[in-house]
Structure formats: C-alpha cells, structure tokens
N, C-alpha and C positions, 0 to 999 in steps of 0.2 A: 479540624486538622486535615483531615484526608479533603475534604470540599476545597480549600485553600490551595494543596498541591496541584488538585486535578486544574484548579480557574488558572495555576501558574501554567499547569503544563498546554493550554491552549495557544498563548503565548509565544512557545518555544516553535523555532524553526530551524534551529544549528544542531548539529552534534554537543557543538562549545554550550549552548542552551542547554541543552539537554543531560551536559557533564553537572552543570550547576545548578539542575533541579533535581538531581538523582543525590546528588551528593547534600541537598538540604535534608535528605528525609534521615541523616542520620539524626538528628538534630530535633526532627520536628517527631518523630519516630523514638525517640529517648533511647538508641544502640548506639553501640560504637561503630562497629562496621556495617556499611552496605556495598553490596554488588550488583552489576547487573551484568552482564554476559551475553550478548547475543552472536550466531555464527550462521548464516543466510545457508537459500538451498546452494550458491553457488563456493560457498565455502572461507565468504567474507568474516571477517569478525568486528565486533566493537564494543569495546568495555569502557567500563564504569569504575572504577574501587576506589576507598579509603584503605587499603591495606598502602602496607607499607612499600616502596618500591624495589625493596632489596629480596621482599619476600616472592613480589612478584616478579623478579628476575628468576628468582628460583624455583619458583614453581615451574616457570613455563620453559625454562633452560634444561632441567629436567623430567620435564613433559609428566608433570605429575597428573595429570588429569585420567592416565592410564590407569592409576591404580586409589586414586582419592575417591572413597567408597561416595563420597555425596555425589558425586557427578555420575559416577556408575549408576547408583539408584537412582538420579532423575532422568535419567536417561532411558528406565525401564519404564519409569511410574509417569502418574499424571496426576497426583495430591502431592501436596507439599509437605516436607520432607522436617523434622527436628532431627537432628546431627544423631544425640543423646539415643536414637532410636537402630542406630545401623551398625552394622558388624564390624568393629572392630578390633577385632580378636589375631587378624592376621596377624606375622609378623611387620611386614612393609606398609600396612593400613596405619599401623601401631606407632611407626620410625616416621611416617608422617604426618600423624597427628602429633608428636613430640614438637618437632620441627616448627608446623606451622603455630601452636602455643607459643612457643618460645618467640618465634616472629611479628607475635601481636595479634593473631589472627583471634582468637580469643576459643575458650571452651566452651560454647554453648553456638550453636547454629540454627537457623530454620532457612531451607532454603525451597523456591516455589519453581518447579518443569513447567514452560512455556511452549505449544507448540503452536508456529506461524506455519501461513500460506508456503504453497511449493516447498515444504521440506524445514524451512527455519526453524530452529532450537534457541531457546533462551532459557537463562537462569538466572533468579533474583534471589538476593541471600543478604540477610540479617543475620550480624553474629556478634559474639562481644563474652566480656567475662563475668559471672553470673555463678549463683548458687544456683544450684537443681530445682528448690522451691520456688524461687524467685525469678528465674526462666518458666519456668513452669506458667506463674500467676502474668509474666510478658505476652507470651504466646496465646493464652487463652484472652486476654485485654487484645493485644493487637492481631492476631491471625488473619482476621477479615480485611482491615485495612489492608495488610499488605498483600495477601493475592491482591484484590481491585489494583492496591498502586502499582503493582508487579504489570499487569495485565495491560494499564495506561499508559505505563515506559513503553512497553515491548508496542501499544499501538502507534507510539509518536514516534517512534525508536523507524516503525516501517514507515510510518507517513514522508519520516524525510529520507530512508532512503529511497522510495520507489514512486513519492510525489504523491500518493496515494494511499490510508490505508485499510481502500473497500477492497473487496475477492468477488470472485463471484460464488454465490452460494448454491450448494447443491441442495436437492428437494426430497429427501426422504417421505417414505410413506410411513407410516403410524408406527409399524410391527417391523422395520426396518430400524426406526428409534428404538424401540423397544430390546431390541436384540443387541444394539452398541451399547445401550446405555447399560444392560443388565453386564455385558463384558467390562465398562468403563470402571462400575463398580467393583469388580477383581470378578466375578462367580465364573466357575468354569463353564464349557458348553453344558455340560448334564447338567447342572445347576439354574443355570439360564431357562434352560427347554422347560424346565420342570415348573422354574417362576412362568413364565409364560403359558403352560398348559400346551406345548407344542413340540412335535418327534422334535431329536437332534436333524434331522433331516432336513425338515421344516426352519428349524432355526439358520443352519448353514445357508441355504437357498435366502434368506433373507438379510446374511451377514457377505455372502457374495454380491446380493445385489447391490449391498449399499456400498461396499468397497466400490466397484463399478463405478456409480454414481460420484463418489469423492475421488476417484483418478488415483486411488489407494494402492503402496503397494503389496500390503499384507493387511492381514486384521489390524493389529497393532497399531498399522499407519491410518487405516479409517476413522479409527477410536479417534486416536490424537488427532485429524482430520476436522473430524465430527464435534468434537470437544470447540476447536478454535473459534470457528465456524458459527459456534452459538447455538449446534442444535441440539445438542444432551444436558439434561439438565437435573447435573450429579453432586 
C-alpha cells in the first residue's frame, strides 16, 4: 500500500499531482479525512483537505488555528499527535471541537508536525469518526505508514516548490547528537547531563555548538533542524 503511493508519488510534478495523490490516501489509507498543510519559511501556504469546504471557510474566516489545540501542540512537539490525547477541557477548545464534529470533521484525529528547511512547518492529519477501540486498533495498524507518507508529501510538496528537495546538511559531532537527541526525546537538561554522564555545563556547550552548526534560532529550532535533516534518530 504505502510502496504503491511512494512509486505514485515520483511521478508527481504539479501541485494539481500532488492534490490527487494526497487525497488517494484517504481511500488507500481506509479514513475519512486527510490533510496536509504546509506554510514555507516565507510564509507561503498550500493545502490539501477532504474536509468539507463550508467548514473550511470557517475555520480560516475565523482564524481558528489560534486556539484549535492540535495545531498548538504540533507546533510545540515533534511526535505525532492522537486528538483523543490533548486538553480539551477549555471552554473555546470545547465550542470548537463541537463545531468541527458537526462539520464532518470527524471525532477521532491523528495528526504528524513536520519540520522543513529554513523554517517550513507542515501538518499531516488523519481523522474520521470511530470508536475509541477501534481508533485505537487504526493507529497502532497505520502509524508508521503515515508519518513515512506524511514525510514523502512534505518531500515532493518542497521538490516542486523550490525545484529541489536536497538542503545542505550540517555535520554534527557524536556528543552534539547525543545532546539533541536526548532533548528530541522531551528529557530535560538535568536529565540529559545525567543520561550522558556529562556537567549541565558540558551539555550546553555542546547544545550551542550544534544550534550554531544548524543556523538555529534557539534549542527548539536545532532540534526540529536536526530532526529534518536526518541526523537524530528518535
């Protein structure tokens, strides 16, 4: 199944391509809905959906992206994300998951944080309506494919905008991995030093270096950097 999409998506060289190989995976994919989302470092966007378009008017009419808790957590995170998992206890998290239910959007989510070259964000999301079990028994069957397929949009997605979709790569040293990747995994700095056998001191000095290295502009931006890039391997 996933071998099949990736041989389509060589193939593709349009946007219009690329609308109609995103939108097979709902199909080949057994969801009802997929997404793909992407918003460049320049602040371009280009989407994907099978939502419905009335819903998509109103989402982005009123800029729900503000407070729809999925895209807040992908925004922090860098593991993929089940809906079923995030706080929505607010009141206005609450009046918009009502909303998008009612819109078709469906109860059950999984959606995957993509970070591209120079700053690019994407989001790929699977959703649909589903029992708790049987969502459950979805995600643990499909998870893997869809980061990979998430991962192959967002690479074609850059190939045709930028004609290219190599980067150049930066070269970390051993204990430079070692220090993103222990952050990549959530552990804090004391935690990290500790996995490592190495002062906080020690750890910083080799979390600056590497930021340096990746043209980063905080931890946070090295990580997700670091991650794109292929060198952590979390």
């Amino acid at each position: 199944m996933l071998e099949s999409f990736i041989d389509r998506l060589q193939g593709v060289a349009t946007h219009s391509d690329l609308d109609d190989a995103i939108l097979s995976l709902s199909r080949e994919m057994n969801v009802e809905h997929v997404v793909y989302h992407s918003v460049s470092s320049k602040g371009e966007q280009y989407a994907v959906t099978t939502y419905k378009p009335v819903w998509v008017d109103q989402y982005l009419g009123n800029d729900y992206a503000r407070i729809d808790p999925v895209v807040q957590a992908c925004l922090r995170r860098f593991h993929p994300i089940d809906w079923k998992r995030l706080n929505w206890s607010g009141k206005s998290a609450q009046q918009f998951m009502h909303e998008a239910i009612d819109s078709g959007v469906g109860n059950q989510g999984f959606s995957v944080p993509i970070r591209g070259p120079s700053g690019q964000f994407a989001l790929f999301t699977v959703s649909g309506n589903e029992k708790d079990d049987l969502w459950a028994k979805y995600t643990a069957e499909f998870s893997r494919p869809l980061i990979l397929a998430s991962h192959y949009i967002n690479q074609k997605a850059l190939e045709i905008e930028l004609g290219s979709d190599q980067a150049e790569i930066a070269r970390l040293s051993p204990r430079e991995t070692d220090a993103l990747t222990m952050l990549a995994l959530g552990h804090s700095r004391a935690q990290a030093a500790n996995s490592l056998s190495i002062s906080e001191h020690t750890l910083r000095v080799y979390i600056e270096s590497a930021r340096f290295k990746l043209a980063a502009m905080n931890t946070t931006h090295a990580v997700a950097r670091a991650i794109n890039q292929g060198l952590l391997s979390i």
